[in-house]
C-alpha positions in Angstrom: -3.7 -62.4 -41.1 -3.0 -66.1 -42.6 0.2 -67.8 -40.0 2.6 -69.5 -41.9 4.5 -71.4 -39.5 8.0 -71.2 -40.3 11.2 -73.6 -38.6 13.1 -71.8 -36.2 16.2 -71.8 -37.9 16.6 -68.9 -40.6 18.9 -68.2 -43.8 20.7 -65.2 -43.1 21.3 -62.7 -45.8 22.1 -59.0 -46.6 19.7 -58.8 -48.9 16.6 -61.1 -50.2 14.9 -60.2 -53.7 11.5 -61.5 -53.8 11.0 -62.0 -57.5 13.4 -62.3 -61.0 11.8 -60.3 -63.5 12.9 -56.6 -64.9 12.9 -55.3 -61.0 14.3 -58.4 -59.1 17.2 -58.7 -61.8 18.2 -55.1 -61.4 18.0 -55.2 -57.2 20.5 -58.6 -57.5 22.8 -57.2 -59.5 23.6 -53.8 -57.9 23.4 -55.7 -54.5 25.7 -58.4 -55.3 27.9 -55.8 -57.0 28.4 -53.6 -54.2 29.7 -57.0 -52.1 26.3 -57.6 -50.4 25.0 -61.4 -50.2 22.1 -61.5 -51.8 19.7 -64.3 -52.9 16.9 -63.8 -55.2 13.6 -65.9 -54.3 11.6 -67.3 -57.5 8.1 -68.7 -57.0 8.4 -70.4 -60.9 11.1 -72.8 -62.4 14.4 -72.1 -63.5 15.0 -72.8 -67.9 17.8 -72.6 -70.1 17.7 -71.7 -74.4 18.3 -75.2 -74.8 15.0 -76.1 -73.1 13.4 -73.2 -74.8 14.8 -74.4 -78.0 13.7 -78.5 -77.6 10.2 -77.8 -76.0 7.1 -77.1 -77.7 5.6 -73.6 -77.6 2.5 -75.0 -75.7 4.4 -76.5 -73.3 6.7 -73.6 -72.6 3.3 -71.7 -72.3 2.3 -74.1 -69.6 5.4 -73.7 -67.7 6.5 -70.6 -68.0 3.3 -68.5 -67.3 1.0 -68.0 -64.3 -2.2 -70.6 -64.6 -0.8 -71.1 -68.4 -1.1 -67.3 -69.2 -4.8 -67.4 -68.2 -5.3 -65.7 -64.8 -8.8 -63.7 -65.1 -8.8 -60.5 -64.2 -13.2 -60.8 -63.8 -15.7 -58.2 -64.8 -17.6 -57.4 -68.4 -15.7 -58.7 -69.9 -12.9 -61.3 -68.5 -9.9 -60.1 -69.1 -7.4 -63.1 -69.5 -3.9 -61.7 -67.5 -0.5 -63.5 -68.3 2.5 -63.0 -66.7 6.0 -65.0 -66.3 6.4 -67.4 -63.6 10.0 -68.5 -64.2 13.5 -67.4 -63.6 13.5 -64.4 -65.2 9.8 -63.2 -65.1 8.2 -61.8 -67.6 11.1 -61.2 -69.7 11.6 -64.5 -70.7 8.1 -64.2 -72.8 7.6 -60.9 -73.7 8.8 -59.3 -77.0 12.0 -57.5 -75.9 10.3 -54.1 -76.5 12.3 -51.6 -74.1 11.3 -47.9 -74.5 12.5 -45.2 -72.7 9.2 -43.7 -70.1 8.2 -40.6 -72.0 9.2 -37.5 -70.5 5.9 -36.0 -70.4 4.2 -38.9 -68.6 7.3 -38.4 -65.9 6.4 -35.0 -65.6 2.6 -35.6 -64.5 3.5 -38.5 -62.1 6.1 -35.6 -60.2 3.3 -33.1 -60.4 0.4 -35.4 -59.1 2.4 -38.0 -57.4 5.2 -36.2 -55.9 7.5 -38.1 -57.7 10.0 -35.4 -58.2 13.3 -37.4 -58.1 12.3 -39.9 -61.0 12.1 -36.9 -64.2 13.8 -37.9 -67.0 17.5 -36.4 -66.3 17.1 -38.1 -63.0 16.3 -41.3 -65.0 18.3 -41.1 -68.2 21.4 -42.2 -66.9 20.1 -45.4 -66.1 18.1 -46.1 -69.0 21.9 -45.8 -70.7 22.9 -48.6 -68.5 20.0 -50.9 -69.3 20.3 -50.0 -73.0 23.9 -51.2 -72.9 23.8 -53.9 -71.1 20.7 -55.3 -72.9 22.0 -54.5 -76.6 18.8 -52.5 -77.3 18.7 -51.2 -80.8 16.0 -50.5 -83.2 14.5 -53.8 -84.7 15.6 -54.0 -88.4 12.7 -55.9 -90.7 15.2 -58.5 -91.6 13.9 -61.8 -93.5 9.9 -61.8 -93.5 8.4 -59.7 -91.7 6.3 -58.0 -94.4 3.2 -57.5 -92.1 5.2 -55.0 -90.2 6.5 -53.8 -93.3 3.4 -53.7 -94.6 1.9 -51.2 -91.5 5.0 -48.9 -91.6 4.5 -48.4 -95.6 0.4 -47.6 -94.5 1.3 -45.6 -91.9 3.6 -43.6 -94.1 0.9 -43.5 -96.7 -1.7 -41.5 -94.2 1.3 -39.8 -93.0 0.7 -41.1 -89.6 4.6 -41.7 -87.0 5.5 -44.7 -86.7 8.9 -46.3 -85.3 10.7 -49.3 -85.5 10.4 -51.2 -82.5 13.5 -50.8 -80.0 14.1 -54.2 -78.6 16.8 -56.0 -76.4 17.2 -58.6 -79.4 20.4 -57.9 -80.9 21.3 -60.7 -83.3 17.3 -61.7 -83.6 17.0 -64.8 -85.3 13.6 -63.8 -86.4 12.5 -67.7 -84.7 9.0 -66.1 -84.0 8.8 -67.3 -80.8 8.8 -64.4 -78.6 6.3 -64.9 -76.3 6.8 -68.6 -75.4 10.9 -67.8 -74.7 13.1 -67.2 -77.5 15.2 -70.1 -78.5 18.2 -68.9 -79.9 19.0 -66.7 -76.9 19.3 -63.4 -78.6 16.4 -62.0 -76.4 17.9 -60.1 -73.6 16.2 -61.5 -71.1 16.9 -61.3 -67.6 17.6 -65.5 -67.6 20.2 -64.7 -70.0 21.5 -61.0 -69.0 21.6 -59.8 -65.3 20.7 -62.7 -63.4 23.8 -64.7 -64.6 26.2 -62.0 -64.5 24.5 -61.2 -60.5 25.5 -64.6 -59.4 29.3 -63.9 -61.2 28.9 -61.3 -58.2 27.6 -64.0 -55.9 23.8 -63.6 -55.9 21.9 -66.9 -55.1 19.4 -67.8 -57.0 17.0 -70.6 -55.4 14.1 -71.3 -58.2 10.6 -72.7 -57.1 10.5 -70.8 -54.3 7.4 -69.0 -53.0 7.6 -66.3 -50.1 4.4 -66.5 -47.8 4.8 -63.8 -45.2 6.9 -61.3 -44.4 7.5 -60.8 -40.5 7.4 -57.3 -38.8 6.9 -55.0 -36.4 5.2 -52.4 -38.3 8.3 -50.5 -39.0 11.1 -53.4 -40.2 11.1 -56.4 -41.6 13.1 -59.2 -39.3 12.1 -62.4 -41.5 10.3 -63.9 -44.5 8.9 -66.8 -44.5 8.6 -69.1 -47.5 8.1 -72.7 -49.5 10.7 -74.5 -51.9 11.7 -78.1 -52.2 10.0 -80.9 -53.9 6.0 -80.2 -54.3 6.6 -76.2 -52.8 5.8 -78.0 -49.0 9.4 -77.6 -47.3 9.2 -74.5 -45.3 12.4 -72.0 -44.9 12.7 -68.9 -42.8 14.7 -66.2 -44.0 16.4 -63.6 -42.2 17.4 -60.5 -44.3 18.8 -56.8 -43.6 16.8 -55.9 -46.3 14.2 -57.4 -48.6 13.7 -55.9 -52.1 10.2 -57.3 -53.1 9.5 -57.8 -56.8 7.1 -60.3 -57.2 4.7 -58.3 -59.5 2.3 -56.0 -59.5 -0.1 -58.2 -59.3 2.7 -60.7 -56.6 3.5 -57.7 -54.9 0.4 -56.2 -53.4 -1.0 -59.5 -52.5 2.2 -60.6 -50.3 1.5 -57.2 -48.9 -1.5 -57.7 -47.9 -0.8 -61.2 -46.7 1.5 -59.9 -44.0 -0.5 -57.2 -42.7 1.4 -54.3 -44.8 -0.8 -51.4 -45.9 -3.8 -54.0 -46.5 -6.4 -51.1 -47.5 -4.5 -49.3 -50.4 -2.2 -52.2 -51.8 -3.7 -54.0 -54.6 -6.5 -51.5 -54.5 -6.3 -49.6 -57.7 -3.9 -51.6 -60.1 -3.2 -49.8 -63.6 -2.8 -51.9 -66.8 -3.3 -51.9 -70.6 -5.3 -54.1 -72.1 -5.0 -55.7 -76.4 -6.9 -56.7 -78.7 -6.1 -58.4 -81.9 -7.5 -57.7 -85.5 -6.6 -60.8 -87.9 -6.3 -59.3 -91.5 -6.7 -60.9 -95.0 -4.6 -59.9 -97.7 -4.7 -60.4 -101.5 -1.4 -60.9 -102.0 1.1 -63.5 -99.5 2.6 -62.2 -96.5 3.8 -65.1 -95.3 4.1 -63.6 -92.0 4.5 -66.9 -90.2 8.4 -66.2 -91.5 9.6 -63.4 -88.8 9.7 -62.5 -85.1 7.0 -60.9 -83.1 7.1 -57.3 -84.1 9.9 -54.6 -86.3 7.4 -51.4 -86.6 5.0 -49.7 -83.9 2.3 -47.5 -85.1 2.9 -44.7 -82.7 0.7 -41.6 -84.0 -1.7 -41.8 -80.9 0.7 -42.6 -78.4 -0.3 -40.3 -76.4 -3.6 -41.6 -75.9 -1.5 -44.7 -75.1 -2.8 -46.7 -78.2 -0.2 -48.7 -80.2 -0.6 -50.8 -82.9 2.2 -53.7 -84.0 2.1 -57.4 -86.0 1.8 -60.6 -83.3 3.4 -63.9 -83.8 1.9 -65.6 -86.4 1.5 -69.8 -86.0 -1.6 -72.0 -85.9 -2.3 -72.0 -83.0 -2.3 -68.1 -82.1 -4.4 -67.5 -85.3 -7.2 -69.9 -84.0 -6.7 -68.4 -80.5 -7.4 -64.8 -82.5 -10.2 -65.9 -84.5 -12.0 -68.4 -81.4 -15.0 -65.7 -81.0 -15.9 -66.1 -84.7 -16.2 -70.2 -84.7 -15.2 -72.9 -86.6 -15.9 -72.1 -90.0 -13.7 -68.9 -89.8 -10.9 -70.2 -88.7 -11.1 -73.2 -90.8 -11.2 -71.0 -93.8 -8.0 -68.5 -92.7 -5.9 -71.1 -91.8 -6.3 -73.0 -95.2 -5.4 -69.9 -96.4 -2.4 -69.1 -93.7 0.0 -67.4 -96.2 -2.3 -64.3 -97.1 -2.6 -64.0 -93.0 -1.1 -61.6 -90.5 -2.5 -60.6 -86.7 -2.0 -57.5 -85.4 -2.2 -56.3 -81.7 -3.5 -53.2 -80.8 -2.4 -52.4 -77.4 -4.8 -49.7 -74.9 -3.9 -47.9 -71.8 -6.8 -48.2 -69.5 -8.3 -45.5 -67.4 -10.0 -47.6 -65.5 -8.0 -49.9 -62.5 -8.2 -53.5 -61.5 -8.8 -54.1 -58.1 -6.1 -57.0 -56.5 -7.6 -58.9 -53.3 -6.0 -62.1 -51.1 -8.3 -65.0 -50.8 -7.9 -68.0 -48.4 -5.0 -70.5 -49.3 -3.5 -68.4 -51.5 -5.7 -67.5 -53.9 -6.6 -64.0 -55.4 -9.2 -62.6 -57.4 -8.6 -59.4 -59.3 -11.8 -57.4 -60.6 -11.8 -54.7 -63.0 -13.6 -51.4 -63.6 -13.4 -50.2 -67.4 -14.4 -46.9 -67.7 -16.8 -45.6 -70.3 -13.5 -43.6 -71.6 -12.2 -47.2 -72.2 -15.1 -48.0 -74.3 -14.7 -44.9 -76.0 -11.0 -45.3 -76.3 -11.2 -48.9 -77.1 -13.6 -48.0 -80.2 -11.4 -45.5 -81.1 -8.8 -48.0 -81.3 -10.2 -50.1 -83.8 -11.1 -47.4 -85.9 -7.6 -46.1 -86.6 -6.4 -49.5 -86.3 -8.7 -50.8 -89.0 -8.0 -47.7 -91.4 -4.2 -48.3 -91.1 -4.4 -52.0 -92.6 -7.1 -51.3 -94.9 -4.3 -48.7 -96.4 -1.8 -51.7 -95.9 -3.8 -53.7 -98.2 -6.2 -56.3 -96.4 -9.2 -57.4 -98.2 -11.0 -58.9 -94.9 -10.8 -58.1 -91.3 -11.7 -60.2 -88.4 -12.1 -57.8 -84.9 -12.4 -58.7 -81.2 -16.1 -60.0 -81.6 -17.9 -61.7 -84.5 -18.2 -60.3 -87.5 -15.8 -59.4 -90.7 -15.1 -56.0 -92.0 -14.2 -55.9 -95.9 -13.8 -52.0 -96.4 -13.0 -48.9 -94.1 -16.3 -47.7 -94.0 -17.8 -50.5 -92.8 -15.0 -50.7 -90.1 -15.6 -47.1 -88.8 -19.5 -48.0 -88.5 -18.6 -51.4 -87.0 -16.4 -49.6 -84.3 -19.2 -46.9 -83.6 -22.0 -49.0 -82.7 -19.8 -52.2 -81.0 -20.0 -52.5 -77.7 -16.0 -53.6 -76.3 -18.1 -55.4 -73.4 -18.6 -58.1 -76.1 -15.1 -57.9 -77.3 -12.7 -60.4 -76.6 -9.5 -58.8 -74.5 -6.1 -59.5 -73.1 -3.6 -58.1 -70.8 -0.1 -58.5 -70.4 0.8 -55.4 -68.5 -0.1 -54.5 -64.9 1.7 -52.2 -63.0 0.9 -49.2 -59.8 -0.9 -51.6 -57.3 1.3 -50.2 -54.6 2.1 -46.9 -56.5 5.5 -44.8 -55.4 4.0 -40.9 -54.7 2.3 -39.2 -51.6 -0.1 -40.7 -49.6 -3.1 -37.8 -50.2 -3.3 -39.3 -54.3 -2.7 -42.9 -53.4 1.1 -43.4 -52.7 2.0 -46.5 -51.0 5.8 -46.1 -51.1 8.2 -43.1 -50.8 10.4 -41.9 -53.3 13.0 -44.9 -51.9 10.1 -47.4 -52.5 9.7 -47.8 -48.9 6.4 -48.6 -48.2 5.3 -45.8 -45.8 6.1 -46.6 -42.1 9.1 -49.4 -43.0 12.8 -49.0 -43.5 14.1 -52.2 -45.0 11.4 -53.3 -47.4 11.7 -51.9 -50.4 9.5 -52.7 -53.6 11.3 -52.4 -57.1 9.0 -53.7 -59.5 6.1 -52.5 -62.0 4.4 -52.2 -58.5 5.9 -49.5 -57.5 5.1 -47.4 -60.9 3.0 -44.3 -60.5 0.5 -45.6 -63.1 0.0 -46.6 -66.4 3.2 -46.0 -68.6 1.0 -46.5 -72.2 4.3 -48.0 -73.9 6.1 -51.3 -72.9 7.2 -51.0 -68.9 9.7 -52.5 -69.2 12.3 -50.1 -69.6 10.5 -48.0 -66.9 11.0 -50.5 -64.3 14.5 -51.4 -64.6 15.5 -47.5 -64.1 13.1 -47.1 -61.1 14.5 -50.1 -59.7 18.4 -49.0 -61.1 17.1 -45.7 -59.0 15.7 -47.5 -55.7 18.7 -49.6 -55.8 21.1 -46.9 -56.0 19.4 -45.2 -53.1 19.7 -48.0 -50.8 23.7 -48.7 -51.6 23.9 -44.9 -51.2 22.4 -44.8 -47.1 24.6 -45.4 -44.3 27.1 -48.5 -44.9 26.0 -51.8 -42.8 28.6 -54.1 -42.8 28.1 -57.1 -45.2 27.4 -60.9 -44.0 29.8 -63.1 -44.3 28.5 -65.5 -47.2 27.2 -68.1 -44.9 24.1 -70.2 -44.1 23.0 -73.0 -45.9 18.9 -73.2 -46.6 17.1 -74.9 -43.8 15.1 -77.7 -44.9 13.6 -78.2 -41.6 10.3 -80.0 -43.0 
């Protein structure tokens, strides 16, 4: 196991959150709430709206995402995995999407998992309290727009569901910015929504922070051991009643097998959806540079976990679409940018990524697609390419080289392609240290205890059974509403004094 030496003074705390995104935010709050000192540890840098606002997209990209959005997740092909590495976590650059965990895939996670306390009455309640606090609505088109408009008039045409996306955006400015931090500040995130109102509690929040080891005796957790300051080299210890750890799923599993913590099964079978984007030609303008990041959601094969929604249109994510087809192409689309839109097809994956440490804190994360992926991924594009053919595109452009000017041709194109070729994203990982029993591949208990320990508790997309197959957001924050609850709900301790300045021992 990797030593971190740590000074021998230590910050004393009730509580220590290891991570600010959807799970991190949650722990603070209802920690600091109920009186408890809390401080929240954030490996990324802390932003404002402002700063969002004044700085360039690719420079927000840069500094608000892990290796610039690019961490490869290796195999055939290389899946480029982005995440948030900022106050705030992902939330900052996601879309705002918030959906509700559908009851059914809560039912098969309690009969295979065990998961019997986290059904849908169990988890309603708190999906109420992150709807309200988060302003989550359904997305109205607004101004622009029109490629969603366009896919919820198709889909209606087929007579396929569809639903306008539910989003913690109320009062969306429609900047189109989304996924590079919104810069009016009507995104929800958790920089702008329960962090700040955690530290009204009393929560400390020390950005550009990195926890390196947790300390224990096999059964409890007596310190954590991490690097802040100027250049991430000053080392503080920590000593907490209680650590919450949020720090991903991909952050998660590797800080547990840093310190020693269920080594073997953390990290070892990771679930996570993975898109693709079709960029479509129309005959007519759809000037779909002019709206936000998504209003409607094909939904007619959710349950196969396939969605289909309208990206962010700019420049630079058009030529990021079209980078497999060469210079010519995207030359040609974005002299014609008005008559433009990219859509995302998002795929739950059957198959799991494997998450593994590597010397000096690196990691390498492998996956194994299934030939059900394949299948499924084909699939995809079919119905995908059928829906905006109806929605009137005269040209498509899919994951690989090659253009599709008619249905037909894209229903033989997705038969025959192989998706080894294609050219694939993620943006959602989640169950590397799954909550269920231990026979299917639980890690934690039904408190998100990691088996064996009684302070550490995980609270993040981590801890999730599996794959959700919609946005998991939403699903996280009412596990870790749930996990939080349970832990203010055991035996009272009484609460540190708010005391103990960091130790910058170097």
């Amino acid at each position: 196991m990797t030593r971190h030496p740590c000074p021998p003074h230590a910050v004393p705390c009730d509580a220590l959150v290891i991570g600010s995104g959807a799970g991190g935010a949650v722990a603070a709050l209802e920690l600091a709430r109920a009186g408890l000192h809390t401080i929240v540890l954030e490996e990324g840098p802390r932003t404002t709206t402002a700063e969002l606002a004044a700085t360039a997209p690719a420079e927000n990209l840069r500094r608000l995402y892990r290796d610039a959005g690019l961490s490869p997740i290796l195999g055939n092909p290389v899946i480029p995995y982005g995440e948030g590495r900022c106050v705030g976590g992902s939330t900052v650059v996601n879309g705002g999407l918030l959906w509700a965990p559908p009851d059914a895939l809560l039912e098969r996670w309690a009969r295979v998992m065990g998961t019997t306390d986290y059904r849908s009455d169990r988890l309603a309640g708190h999906m109420r309290t992150v709807s309200d606090r988060l302003g989550v609505g359904e997305q109205p088109h607004g101004s622009g727009n029109a490629d969603s408009k366009l896919l919820a008039d198709a889909a209606d045409a087929l007579g396929w569901s569809w639903s306008a996306a539910r989003r913690a955006a109320p009062g969306c400015a429609h900047r189109n910015r989304c996924p590079t931090g919104c810069p009016s500040g009507a995104k929800r995130s958790m920089l702008v929504s329960y962090l700040p109102e955690a530290e009204r509690y009393g929560a400390r929040i020390e950005p550009a922070t990195r926890a390196v080891l947790l300390r224990h005796d096999d059964r409890t957790v007596h310190s954590v051991c991490a690097l802040g300051g100027p250049g991430g080299r000053t080392r503080v210890n920590y000593r907490p009643r209680t650590v919450f750890l949020a720090a991903g799923a991909v952050g998660s599993a590797l800080l547990l097998q840093r310190s020693g913590i269920h080594p073997r099964t953390a990290g070892r079978a990771m679930g996570f959806h993975v898109n693709f984007r079709l960029a479509a030609r129309f005959a007519d303008p759809v000037h779909a540079a002019q709206g936000t990041i998504f209003t409607a959601q094909l939904r007619e094969f959710a349950g196969l976990g396939i969605h289909v929604m309208a990206a962010n249109l700019t420049a630079g994510a058009l030529a990021a679409a079209l980078a497999v087809h060469g210079p010519a192409v995207v030359n040609t689309l974005l002299g014609d940018l008005g008559r433009v839109a990219v859509y995302t097809v998002q795929v739950r994956m059957s198959g799991r990524v494997t998450v593994r440490r590597l010397p000096r804190a690196g990691r390498l994360l492998r996956h194994r697609i299934t030939a059900y992926d394949h299948g499924l991924l084909r699939f995809a594009l079919g119905r995908a390419a059928r829906v905006l053919f109806r929605a009137g595109a005269v040209e498509l452009y899919p994951p690989c080289p090659g253009v599709l000017r008619s249905d037909r041709a894209a229903q033989e194109f997705a038969a025959r392609s192989d998706p080894r070729g294609w050219s694939l994203v993620s943006v959602h990982a989640m169950a590397s240290c799954p909550m269920g029993r231990p026979a299917p591949g639980g890690v934690c208990d039904q408190d998100g205890r990691p088996y064996g320990f009684a302070n550490l508790r995980l609270c993040d997309a981590s801890v999730l059974p599996g794959p959700t197959g919609v946005s998991p957001q939403g699903t996280v924050m009412a596990f870790a509403h749930e996990i939080a609850a349970r832990h203010l709900c055991a035996p009272p301790q009484s609460p540190l004094r708010r005391h103990g300045d960091r130790d910058t021992t170097p």
